[in-house]
Rosetta silent file (secondary structure, phi, psi, omega in degrees, C-alpha in Angstrom):
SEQUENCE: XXXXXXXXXXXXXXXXXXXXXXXXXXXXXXXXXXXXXXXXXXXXXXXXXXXXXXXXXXXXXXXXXXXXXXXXXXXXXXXXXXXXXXX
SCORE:     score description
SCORE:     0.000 S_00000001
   1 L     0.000  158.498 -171.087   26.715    0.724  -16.908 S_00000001
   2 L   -95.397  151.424  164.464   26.566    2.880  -13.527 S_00000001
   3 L   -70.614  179.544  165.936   25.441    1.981  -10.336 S_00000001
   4 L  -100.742  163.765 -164.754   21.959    3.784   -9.222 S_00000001
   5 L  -111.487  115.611 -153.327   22.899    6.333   -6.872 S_00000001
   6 H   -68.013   11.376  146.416   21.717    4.659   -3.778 S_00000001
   7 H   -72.049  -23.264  167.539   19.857    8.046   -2.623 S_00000001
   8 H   -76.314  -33.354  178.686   17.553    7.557   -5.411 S_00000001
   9 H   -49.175  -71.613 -175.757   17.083    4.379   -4.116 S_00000001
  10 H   -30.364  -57.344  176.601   16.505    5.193   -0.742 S_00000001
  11 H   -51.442  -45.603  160.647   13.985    7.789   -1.829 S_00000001
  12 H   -50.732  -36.127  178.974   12.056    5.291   -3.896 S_00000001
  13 H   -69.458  -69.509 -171.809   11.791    2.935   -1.385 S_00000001
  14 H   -50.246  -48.914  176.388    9.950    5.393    0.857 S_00000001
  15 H   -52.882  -20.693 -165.001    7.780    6.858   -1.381 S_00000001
  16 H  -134.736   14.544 -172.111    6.727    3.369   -2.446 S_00000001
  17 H  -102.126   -1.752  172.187    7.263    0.867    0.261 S_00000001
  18 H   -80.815   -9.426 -172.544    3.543    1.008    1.810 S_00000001
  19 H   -81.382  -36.509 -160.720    2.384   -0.290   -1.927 S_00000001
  20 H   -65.218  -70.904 -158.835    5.106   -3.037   -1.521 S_00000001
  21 H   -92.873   12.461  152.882    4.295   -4.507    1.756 S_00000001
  22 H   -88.534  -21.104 -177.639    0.071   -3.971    1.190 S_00000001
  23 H   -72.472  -46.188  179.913    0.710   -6.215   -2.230 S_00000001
  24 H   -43.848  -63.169 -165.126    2.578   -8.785    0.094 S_00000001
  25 H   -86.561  -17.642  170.432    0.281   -9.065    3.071 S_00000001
  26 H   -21.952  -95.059 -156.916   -3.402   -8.592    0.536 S_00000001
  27 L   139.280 -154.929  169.684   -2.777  -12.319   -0.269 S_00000001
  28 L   -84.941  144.851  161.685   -4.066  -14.323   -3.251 S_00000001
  29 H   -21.599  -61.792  179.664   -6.969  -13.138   -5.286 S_00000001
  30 H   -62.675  -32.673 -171.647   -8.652  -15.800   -4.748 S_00000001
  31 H   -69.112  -23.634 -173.999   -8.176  -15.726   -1.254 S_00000001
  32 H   -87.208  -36.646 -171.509  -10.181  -11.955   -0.831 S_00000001
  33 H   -80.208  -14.725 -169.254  -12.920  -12.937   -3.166 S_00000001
  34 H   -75.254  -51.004  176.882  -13.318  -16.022   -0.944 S_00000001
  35 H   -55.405  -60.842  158.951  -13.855  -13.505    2.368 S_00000001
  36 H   -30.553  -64.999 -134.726  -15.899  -11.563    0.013 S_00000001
  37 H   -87.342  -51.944  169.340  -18.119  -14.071   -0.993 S_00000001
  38 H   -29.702  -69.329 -175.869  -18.150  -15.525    2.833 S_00000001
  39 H   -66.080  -68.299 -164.648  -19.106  -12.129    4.398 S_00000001
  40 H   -33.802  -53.691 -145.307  -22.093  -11.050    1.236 S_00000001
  41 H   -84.632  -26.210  175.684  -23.419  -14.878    2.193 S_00000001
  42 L   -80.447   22.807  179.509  -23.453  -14.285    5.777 S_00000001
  43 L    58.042   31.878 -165.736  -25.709  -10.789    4.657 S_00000001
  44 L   -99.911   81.952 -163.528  -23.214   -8.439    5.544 S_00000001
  45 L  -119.412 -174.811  179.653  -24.025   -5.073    3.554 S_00000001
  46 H    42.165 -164.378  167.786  -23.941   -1.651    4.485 S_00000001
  47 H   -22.080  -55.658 -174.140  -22.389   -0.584    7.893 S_00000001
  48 H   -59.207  -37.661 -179.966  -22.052   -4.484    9.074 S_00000001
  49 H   -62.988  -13.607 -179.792  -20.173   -5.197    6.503 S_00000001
  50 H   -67.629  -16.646  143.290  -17.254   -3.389    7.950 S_00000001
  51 H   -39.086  -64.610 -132.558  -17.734   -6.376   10.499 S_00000001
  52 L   -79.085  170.150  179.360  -17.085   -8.836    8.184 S_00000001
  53 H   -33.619  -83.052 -159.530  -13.729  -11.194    6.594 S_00000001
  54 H  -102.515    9.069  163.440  -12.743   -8.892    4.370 S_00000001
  55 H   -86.453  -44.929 -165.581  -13.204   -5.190    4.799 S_00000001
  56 H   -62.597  -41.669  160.773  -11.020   -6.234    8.550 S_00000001
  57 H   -47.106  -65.300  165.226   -8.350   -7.958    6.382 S_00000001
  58 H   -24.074  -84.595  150.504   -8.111   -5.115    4.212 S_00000001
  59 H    -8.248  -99.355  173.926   -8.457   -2.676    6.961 S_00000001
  60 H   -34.395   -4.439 -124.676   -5.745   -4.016    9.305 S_00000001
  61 H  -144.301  -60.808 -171.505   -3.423   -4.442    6.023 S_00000001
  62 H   -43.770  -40.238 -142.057   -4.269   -0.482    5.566 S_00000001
  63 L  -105.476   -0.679 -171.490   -3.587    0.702    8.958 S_00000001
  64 L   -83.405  -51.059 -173.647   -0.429   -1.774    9.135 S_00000001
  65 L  -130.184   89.462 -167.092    0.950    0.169    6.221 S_00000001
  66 L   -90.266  166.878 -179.412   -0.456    3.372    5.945 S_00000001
  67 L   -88.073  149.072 -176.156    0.508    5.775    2.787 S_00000001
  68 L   -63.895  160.000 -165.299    2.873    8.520    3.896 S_00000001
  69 L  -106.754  143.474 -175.326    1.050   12.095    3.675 S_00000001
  70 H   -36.525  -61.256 -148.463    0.993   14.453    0.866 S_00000001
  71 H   -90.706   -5.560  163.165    3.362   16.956    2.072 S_00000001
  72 H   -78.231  -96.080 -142.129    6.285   14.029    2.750 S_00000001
  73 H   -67.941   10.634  169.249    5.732   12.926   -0.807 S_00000001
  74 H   -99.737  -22.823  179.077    5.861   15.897   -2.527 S_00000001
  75 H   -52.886  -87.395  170.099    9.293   16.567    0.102 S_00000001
  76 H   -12.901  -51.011 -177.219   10.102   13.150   -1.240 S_00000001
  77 H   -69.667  -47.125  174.211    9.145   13.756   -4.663 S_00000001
  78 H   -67.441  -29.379  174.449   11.361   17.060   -4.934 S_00000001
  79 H   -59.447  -50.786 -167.255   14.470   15.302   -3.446 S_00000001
  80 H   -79.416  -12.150  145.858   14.183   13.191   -5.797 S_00000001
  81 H   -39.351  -43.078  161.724   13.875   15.498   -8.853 S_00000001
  82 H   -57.111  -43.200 -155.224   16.861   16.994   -7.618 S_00000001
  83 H   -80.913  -40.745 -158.540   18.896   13.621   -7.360 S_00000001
  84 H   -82.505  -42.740  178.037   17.354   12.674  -11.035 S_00000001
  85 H   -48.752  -52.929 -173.031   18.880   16.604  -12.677 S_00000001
  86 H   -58.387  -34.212 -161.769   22.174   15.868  -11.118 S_00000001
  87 L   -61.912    0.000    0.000   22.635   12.257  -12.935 S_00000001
């Protein structure tokens, strides 16, 4: 079997590494619905809720690892179309 041709790699990793390290820092399931549940019981609807546990976890998690912009990932996306014809 071949190695992957570590420019595909490379590519993949960018296009896909803000999904990686928002699954990492999210947490447990349990742990968001818990924030959730916290902020609803403390009335926190509408506008306020953006106060609250868990839209600022989220949030901060977003803005930590934002997604790269359309016209990098379609650059991205075409490198790597190229890289995948040549194989």
């Amino acid at each position: 079997m071949n190695e992957p041709n570590p420019e595909i790699i490379v590519r993949l990793h960018q296009l896909n590494q803000h999904k990686h390290h928002r699954h990492c820092d999210y947490g447990q399931v349990a742990d968001q619905l818990d924030m959730l549940f916290k902020d609803i019981d403390a009335g926190l609807f509408g506008e306020q809720a953006k106060t609250g546990l868990f839209y600022n976890h989220i949030k901060n998690i977003k803005d930590r690892h934002p997604k790269i912009d359309s016209a990098e990932q379609e650059r991205i996306q075409s490198e790597l179309n190229e890289l995948f014809a040549r194989e």
